[in-house]
C-alpha positions as CSV (number, residue, x, y, z in Angstrom):
1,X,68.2,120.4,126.4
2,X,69.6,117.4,125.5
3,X,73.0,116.7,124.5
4,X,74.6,115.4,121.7
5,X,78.1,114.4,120.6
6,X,77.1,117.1,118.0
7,X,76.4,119.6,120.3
8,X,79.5,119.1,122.1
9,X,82.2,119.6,119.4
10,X,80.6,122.4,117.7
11,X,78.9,125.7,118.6
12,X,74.5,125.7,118.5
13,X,74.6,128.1,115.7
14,X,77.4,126.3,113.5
15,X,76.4,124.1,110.9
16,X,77.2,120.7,111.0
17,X,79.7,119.6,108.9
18,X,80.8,115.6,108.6
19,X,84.3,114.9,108.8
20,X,85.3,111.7,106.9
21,X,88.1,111.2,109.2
22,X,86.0,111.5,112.4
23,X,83.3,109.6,110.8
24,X,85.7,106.5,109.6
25,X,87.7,107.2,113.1
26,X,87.9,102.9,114.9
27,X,86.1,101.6,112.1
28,X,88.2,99.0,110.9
29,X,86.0,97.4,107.8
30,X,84.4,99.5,105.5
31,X,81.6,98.9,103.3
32,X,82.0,100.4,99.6
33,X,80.3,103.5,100.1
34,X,82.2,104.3,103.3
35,X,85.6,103.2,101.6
36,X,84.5,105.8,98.6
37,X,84.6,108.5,100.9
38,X,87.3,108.0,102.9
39,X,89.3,107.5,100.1
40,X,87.6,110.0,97.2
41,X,88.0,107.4,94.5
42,X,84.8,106.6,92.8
43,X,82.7,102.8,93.8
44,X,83.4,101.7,90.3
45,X,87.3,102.2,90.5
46,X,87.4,100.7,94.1
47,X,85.7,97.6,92.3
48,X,87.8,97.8,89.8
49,X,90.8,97.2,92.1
50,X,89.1,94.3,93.8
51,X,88.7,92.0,90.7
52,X,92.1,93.1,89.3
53,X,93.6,89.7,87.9
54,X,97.1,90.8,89.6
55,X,97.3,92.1,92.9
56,X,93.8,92.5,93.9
57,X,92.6,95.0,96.5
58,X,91.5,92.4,99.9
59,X,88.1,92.2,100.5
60,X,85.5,89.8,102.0
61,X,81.7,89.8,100.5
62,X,79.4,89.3,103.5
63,X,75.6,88.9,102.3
64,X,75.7,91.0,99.5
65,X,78.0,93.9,100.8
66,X,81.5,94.4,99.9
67,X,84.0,94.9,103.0
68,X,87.5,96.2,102.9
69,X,89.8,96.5,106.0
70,X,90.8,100.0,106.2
71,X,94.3,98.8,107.2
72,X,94.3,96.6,104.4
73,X,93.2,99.2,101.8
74,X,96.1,101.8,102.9
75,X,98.6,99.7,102.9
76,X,97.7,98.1,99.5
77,X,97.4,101.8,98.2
78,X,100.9,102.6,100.0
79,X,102.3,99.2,97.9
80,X,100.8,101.0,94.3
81,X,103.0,104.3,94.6
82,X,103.7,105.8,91.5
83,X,107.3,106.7,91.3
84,X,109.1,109.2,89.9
85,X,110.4,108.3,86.3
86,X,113.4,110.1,84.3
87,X,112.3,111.1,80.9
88,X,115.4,112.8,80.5
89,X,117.1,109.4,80.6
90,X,114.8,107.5,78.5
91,X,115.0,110.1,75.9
92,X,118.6,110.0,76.2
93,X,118.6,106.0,75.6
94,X,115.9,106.4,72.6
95,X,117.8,108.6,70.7
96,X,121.6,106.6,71.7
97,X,119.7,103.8,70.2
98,X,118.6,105.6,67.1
99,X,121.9,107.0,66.4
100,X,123.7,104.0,66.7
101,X,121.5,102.2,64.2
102,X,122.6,104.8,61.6
């Protein structure tokens, strides 16, 4: 019998199952469909972020594919945080401004 790097990490009577992190493991550029599943966001969002007028996600087009770095794209993702906002606060200003007015 032949082995595999399959056969190796799991038993002959387990299924095989693809792990995105093993899969994307060293690969430093990532095509669109590779970046979609590493990162679960849909292709047509990920090219979204690429032609965004401000602060475009980086990416090369070689031939006709679309590459990201996979360095690039999680530290442009770390950069677009959302952050916690205080309602309570803004509220609080809203209606200061409203009762000042009267």
């Amino acid at each position: 019998m032949v082995k595999t790097y399959s056969n190796v990490c799991r038993r002959p009577d387990e299924p095989a199952q693809e792990n995105i992190s093993q899969l994307h493991n060293g690969l430093e550029w990532l095509d669109l469909k590779a970046l979609t599943r590493y990162a679960s966001i849909s292709e047509r969002t990920m090219r979204q972020w690429i032609h965004l007028a401000a602060n475009p996600l980086p990416a090369v087009q070689v031939g006709t594919k679309i590459l990201v770095r996979r360095s690039e794209f999680d530290r442009w993702l770390q950069n677009h945080r959302v952050e916690p906002v205080d309602v309570g606060c803004i509220v609080d200003e809203m209606v200061s401004k409203i009762v000042s007015s009267h």
